[in-house]
Residue frames as a rotation matrix with the C-alpha (Angstrom) as fourth column:
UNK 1
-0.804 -0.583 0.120 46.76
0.377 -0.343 0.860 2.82
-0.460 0.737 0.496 29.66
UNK 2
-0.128 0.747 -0.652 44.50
0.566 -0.485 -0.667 5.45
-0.815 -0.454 -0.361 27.94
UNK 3
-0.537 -0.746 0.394 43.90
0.679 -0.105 0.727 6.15
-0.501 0.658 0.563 24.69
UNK 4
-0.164 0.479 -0.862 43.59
0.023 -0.872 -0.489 9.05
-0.986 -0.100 0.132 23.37
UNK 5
-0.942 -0.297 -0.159 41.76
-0.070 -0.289 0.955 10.06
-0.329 0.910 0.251 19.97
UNK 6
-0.185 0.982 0.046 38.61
-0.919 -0.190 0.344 9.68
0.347 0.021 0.938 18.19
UNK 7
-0.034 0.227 0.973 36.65
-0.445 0.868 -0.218 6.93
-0.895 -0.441 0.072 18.95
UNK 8
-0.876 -0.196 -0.440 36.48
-0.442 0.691 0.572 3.64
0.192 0.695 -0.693 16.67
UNK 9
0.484 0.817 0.314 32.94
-0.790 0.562 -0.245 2.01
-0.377 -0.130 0.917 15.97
UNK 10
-0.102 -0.126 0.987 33.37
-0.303 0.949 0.090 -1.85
-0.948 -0.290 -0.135 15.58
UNK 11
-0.905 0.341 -0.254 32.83
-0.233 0.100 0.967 -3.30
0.355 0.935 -0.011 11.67
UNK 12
-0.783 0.606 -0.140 29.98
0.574 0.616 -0.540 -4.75
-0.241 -0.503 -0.830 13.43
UNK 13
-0.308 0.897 -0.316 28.26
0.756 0.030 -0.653 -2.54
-0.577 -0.440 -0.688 14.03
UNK 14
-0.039 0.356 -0.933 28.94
-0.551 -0.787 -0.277 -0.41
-0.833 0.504 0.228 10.86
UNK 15
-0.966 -0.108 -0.233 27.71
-0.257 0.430 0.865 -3.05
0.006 0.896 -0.444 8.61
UNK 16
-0.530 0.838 0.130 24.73
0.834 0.543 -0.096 -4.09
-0.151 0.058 -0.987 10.40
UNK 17
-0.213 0.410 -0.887 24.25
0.174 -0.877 -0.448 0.10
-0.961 -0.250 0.115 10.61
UNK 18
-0.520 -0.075 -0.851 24.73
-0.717 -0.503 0.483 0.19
-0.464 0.861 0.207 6.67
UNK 19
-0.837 0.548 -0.001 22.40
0.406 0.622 0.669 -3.24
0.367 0.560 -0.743 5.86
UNK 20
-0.516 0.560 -0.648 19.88
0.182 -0.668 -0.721 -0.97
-0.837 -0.490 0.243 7.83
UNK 21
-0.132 0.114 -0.985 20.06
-0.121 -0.988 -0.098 1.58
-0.984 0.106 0.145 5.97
UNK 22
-0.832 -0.463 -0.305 19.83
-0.391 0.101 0.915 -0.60
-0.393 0.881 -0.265 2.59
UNK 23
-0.867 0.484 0.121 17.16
0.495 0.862 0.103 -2.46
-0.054 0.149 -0.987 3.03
UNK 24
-0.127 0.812 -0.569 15.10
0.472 -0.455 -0.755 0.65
-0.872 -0.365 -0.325 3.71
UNK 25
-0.793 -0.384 -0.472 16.00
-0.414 -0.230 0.881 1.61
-0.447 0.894 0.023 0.58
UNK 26
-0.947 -0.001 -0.323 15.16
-0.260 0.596 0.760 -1.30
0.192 0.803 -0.564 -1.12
UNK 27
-0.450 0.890 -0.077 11.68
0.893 0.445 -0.076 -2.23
-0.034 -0.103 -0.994 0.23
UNK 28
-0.346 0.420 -0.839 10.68
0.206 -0.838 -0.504 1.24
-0.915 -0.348 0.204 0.21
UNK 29
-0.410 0.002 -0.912 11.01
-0.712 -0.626 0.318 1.22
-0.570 0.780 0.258 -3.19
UNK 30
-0.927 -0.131 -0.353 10.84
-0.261 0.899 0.353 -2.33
0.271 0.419 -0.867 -4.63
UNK 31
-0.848 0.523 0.088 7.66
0.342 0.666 -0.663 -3.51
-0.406 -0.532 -0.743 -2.63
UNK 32
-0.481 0.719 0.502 4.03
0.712 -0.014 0.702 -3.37
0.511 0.695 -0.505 -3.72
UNK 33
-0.665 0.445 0.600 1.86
-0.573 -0.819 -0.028 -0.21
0.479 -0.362 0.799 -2.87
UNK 34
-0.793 0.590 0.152 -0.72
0.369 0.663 -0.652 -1.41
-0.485 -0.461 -0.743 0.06
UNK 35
-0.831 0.520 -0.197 -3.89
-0.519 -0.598 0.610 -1.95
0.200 0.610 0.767 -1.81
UNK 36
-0.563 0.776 0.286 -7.75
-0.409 0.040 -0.912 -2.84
-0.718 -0.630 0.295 -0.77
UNK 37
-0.952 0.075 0.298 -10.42
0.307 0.201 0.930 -4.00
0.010 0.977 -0.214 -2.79
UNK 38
-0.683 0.569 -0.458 -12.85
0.019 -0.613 -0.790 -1.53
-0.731 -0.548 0.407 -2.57
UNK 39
0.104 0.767 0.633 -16.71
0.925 0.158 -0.344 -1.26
-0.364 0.621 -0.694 -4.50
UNK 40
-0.833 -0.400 0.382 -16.21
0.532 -0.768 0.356 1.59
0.151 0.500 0.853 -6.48
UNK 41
-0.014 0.957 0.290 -20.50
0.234 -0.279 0.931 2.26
0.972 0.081 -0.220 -6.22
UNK 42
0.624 0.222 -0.749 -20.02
0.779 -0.111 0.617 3.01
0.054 -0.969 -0.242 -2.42
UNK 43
-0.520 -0.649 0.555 -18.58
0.636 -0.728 -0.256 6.06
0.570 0.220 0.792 -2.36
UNK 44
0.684 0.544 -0.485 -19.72
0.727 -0.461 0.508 7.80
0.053 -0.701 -0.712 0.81
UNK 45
0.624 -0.464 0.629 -18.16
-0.265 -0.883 -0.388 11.71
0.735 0.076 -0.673 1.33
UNK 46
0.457 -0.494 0.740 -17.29
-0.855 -0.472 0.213 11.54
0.244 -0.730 -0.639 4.77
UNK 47
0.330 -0.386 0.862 -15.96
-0.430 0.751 0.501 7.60
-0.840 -0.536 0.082 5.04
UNK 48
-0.721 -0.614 -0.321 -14.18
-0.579 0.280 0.765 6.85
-0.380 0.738 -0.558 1.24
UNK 49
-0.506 0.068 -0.860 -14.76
-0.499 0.790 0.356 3.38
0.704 0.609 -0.366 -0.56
UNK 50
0.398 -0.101 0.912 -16.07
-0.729 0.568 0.381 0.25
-0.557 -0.817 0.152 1.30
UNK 51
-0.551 -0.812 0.195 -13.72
-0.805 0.578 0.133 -2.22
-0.220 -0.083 -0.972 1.67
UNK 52
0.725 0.670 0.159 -14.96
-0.687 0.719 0.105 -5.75
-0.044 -0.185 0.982 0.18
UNK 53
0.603 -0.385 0.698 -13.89
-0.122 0.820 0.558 -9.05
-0.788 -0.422 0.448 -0.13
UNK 54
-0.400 -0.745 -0.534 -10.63
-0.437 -0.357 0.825 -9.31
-0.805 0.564 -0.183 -2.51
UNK 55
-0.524 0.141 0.840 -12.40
0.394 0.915 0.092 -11.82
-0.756 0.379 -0.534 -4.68
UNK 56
0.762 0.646 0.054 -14.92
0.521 -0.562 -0.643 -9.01
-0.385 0.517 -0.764 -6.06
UNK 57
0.303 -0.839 -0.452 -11.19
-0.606 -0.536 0.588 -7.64
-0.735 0.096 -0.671 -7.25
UNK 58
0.883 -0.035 0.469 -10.21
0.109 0.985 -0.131 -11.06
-0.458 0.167 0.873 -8.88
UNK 59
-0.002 -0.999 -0.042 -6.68
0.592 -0.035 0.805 -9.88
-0.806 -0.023 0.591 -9.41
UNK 60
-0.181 0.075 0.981 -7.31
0.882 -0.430 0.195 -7.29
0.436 0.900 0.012 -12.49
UNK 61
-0.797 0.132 -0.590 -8.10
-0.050 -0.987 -0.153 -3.79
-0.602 -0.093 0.793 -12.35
UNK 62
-0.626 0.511 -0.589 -11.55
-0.774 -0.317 0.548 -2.86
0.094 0.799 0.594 -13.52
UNK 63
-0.748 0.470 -0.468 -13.46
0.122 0.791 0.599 -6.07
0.652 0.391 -0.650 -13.07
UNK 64
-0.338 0.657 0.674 -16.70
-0.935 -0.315 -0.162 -6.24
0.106 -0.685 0.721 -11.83
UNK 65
-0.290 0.259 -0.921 -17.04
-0.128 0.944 0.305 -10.14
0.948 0.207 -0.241 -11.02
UNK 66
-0.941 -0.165 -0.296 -18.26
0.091 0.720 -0.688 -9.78
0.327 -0.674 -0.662 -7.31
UNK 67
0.285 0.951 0.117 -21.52
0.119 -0.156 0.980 -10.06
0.951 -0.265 -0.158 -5.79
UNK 68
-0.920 -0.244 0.306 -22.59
-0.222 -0.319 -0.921 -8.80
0.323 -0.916 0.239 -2.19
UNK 69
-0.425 0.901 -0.082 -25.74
0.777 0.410 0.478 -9.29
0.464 0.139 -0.875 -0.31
UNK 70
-0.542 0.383 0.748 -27.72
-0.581 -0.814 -0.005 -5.99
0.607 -0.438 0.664 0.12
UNK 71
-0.828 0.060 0.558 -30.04
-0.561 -0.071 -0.825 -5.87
-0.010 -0.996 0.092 3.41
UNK 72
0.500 0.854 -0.145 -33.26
-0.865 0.501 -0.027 -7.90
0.049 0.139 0.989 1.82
UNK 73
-0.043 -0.132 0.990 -30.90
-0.214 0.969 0.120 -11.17
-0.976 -0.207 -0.070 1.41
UNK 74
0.868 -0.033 0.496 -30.35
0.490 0.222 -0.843 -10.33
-0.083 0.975 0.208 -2.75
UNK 75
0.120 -0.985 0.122 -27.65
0.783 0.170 0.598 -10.65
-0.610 0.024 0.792 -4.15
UNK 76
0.944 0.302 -0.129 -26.13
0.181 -0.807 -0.562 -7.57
-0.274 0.507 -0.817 -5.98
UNK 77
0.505 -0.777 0.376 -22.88
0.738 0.163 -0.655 -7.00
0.448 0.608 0.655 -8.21
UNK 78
0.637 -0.711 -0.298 -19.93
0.251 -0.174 0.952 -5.34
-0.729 -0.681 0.067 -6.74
UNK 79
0.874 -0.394 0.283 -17.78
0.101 -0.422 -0.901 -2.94
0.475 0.816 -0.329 -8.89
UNK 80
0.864 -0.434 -0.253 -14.74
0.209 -0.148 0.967 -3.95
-0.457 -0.889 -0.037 -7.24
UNK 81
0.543 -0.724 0.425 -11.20
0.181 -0.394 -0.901 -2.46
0.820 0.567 -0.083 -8.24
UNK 82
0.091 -0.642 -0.761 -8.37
0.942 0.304 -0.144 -2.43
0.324 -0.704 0.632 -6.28
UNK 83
0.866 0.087 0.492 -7.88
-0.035 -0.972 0.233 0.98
0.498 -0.220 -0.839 -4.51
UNK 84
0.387 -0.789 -0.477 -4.00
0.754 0.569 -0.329 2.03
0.531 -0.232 0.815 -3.50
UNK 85
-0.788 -0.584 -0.193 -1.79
0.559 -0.550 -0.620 3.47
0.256 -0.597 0.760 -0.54
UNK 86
0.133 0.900 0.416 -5.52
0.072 -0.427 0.901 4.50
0.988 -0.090 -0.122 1.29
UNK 87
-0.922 -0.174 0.345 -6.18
-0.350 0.000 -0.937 5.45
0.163 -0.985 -0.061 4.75
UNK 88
-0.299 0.711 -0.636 -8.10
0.473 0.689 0.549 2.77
0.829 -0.137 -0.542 6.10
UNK 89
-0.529 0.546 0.649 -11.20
-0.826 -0.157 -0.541 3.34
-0.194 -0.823 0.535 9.44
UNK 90
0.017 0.763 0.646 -12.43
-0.597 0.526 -0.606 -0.04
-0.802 -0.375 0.464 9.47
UNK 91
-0.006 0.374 0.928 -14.50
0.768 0.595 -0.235 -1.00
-0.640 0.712 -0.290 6.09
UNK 92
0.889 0.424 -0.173 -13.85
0.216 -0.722 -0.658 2.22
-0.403 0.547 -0.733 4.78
UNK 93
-0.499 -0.854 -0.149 -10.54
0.652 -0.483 0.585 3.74
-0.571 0.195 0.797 2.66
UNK 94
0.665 0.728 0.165 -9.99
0.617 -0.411 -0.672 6.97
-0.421 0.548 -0.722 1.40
UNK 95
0.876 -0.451 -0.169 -7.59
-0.263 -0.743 0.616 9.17
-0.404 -0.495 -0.769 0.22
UNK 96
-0.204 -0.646 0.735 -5.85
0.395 0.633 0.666 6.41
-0.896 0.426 0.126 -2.10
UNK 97
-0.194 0.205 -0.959 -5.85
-0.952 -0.274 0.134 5.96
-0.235 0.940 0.249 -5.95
UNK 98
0.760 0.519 0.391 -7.11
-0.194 0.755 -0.626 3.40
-0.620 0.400 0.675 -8.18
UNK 99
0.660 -0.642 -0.390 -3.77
-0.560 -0.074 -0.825 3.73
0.501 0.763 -0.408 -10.43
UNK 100
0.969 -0.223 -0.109 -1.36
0.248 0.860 0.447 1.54
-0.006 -0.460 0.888 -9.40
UNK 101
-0.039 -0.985 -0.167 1.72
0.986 -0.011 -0.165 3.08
0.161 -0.171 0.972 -10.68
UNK 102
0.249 0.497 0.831 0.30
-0.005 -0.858 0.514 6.37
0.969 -0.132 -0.211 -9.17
UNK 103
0.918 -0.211 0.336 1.03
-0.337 0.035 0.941 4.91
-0.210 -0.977 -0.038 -5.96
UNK 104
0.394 -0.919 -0.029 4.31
0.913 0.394 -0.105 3.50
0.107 0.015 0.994 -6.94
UNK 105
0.064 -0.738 0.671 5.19
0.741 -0.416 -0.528 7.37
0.669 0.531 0.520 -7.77
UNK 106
0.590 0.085 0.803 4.24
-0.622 -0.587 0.519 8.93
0.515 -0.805 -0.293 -4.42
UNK 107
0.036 -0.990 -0.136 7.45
-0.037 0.134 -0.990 6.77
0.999 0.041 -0.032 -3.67
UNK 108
0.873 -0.182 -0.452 9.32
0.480 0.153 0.864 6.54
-0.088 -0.971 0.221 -0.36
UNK 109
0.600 -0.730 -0.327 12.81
-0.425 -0.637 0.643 6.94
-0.678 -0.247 -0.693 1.04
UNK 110
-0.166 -0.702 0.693 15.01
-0.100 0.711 0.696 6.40
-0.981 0.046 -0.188 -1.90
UNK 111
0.022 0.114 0.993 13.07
0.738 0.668 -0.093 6.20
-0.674 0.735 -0.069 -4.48
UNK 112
-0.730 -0.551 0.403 12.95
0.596 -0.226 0.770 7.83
-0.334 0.803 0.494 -7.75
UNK 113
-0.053 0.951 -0.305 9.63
-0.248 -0.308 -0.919 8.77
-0.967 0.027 0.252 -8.53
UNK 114
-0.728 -0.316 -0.609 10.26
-0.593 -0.155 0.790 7.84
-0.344 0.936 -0.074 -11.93
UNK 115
0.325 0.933 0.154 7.13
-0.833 0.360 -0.420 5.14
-0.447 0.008 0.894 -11.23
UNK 116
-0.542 -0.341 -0.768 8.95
-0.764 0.581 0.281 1.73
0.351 0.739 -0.575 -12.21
UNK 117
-0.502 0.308 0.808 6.42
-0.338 0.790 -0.511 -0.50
-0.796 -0.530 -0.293 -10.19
């Protein structure tokens, strides 16, 4: 016996197709922007920021609480600041911002741009 008409998709497999399609949504938008913690004083043209250790970040914007050790074995202060949505080569990003909801507003699929991060 042979039936004829359109075809039928399972609920299956149009629910797990539509929690897909939700979740991309939602983390596209909802999640934090990826962000580095980069010395602001290293600014090289052709390779961005270097990348340090998040501590020299210490969860703020703007602080400058880390230290690094330059090539004699002294210690030297670290203008670190988070740096967001960069293209990373290693120890280096560039191509990000330092604004946070700057990167929220260069968005994804879904979102608003309206910058609610």
């Amino acid at each position: 016996m042979e039936r004829k008409g359109p075809r039928r998709l399972r609920s299956s497999t149009v629910i797990l197709g539509g929690m897909g399609a939700l979740a991309a949504a939602l983390t596209s938008c909802g999640s934090e922007p990826d962000k580095r913690c980069v010395d602001r004083d290293s600014y090289d043209f052709a390779r961005g920021y270097r990348i340090v250790d998040s501590s020299a970040c210490n969860g703020s914007s703007g602080s400058t609480g880390g230290k690094k050790k330059s090539s004699r074995g002294t210690t030297k202060r670290v203008d670190g600041d988070w740096y967001y949505d960069a293209d990373v080569d290693g120890r280096w990003a560039d191509y990000g911002t330092f604004s946070k909801s700057q990167a929220a507003d260069r968005g994804g699929f879904g979102c608003s741009g309206s910058g609610g991060g």
